[in-house]
Steps between C-alpha positions, in 0.01 A plus 500: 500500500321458192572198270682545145270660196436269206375550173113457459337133448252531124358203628367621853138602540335867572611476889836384390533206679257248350622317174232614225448123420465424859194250447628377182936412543605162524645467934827535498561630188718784621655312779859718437248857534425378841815352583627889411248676713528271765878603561380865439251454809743296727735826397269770620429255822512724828428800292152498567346823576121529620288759373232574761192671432473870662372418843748713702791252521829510319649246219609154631741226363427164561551146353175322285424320843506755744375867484158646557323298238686171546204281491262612222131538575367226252583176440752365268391190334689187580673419132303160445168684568522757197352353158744401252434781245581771805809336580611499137492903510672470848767287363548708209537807759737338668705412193534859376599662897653218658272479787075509473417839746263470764216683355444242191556217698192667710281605216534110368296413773251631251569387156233727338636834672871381405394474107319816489837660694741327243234594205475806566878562547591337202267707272585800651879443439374633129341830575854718631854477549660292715648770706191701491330177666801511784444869570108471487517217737754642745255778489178373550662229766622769705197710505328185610756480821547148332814377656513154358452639102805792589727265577330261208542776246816654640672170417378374180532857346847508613612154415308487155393805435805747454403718716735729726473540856426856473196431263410264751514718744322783284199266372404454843395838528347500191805599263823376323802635327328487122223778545222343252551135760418808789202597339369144496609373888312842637225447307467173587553607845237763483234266367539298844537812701174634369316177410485592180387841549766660313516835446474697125811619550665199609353295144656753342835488637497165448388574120807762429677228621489366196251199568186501284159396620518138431866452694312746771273180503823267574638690773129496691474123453866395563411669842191334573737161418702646808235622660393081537820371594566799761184452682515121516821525632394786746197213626771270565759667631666276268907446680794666309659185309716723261742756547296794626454923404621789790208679602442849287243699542237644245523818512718783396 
């Protein structure tokens, strides 16, 4: 089951699911957003699908508290111990989905970390398309075995971002339907795969593409904003609070 598609949101950030003003709205100011997403969520309840990592078992389904990674591996931060300015971006969060998911209320534990994430996010929300973004982090996430950003990424791109389950399904493995978006999500890929190490022949696919040198640029540092969020969700083991991704694999 995968919840209904919806036309993107202008005003969420480069991971799609951050408000772009997250440090800087008024709380509450789109109390009717979150009232909407919270009925999308309670709709898509019980179709929760967990993405595991390749480690020889098959994909599981399992409600936010039970599972493999029911209890996450750091320590959520009671809501009267975060600092006032982190639970302003928290609030504003949970104004735009409806619900605040697990890994921000985690990273608030450290308000610095959570401003550089949101930063970062929100100035990279500049550099490419929003469905680029979706593919590149569907991409990246699921080279990373990141289970927690699949099912992240898998929802927010298909709630706000447009996109069909078949691109989905395709930017997972490094593709989509609209071949210059392909060209971006393996690339992307590819830089993860190889560290960086990319091959001459694999710059210039990307390059005849269509993407010049300075969106080449982009693409390398909208996955090394993934690249973050993946691997402090891998740490964590951070538990599946959203409607999840089916396991695909990488290759092929």
């Amino acid at each position: 089951m995968r919840c209904p598609g919806g036309e993107e949101d202008p005003e969420l950030g480069a991971d799609g699911v951050t408000p772009r003003n997250a440090g800087h709205q008024a709380p509450g100011a789109t109390d009717a957003t979150g009232q909407v997403a919270a009925s999308r969520a309670k709709a898509c309840d019980g179709a929760l699908k967990h993405y595991e990592p390749d480690m020889g078992s098959t994909t599981t389904t399992h409600t936010p508290t039970g599972g493999r990674f029911a209890v996450s591996r750091l320590n959520l931060p009671p809501r009267e111990d975060v600092p006032a300015g982190a639970q302003q971006i928290l609030d504003n969060v949970g104004a735009q989905l409806g619900f605040v998911p697990n890994m921000f209320k985690t990273i608030a534990s450290n308000p610095a970390v959570l401003e550089v994430v949101t930063t970062l996010q929100g100035t990279l929300s500049r550099v490419l398309d929003a469905k680029t973004r979706h593919s590149i982090a569907l991409a990246v996430s699921q080279a990373n075995g990141c289970s927690y950003c699949l099912a992240m990424h898998t929802y927010v791109a298909t709630e706000f971002g447009g996109l069909s389950g078949e691109d989905i399904e395709l930017g997972r493995v490094g593709s989509s339907v609209d071949p210059k978006r392909a060209a971006a999500a393996r690339f992307a890929q590819r830089v993860v795969e190889s560290r960086g190490q990319v091959s001459d022949a694999e710059l210039a696919g990307v390059r005849g593409a269509g993407y010049t040198d300075p969106q080449i640029l982009a693409i390398v540092a909208v996955t090394v904003q993934f690249l973050l969020t993946n691997f402090i969700n891998n740490v964590n083991q951070t538990n599946v609070d959203i409607p999840g991704a089916s396991s695909v694999g990488t290759s092929g």
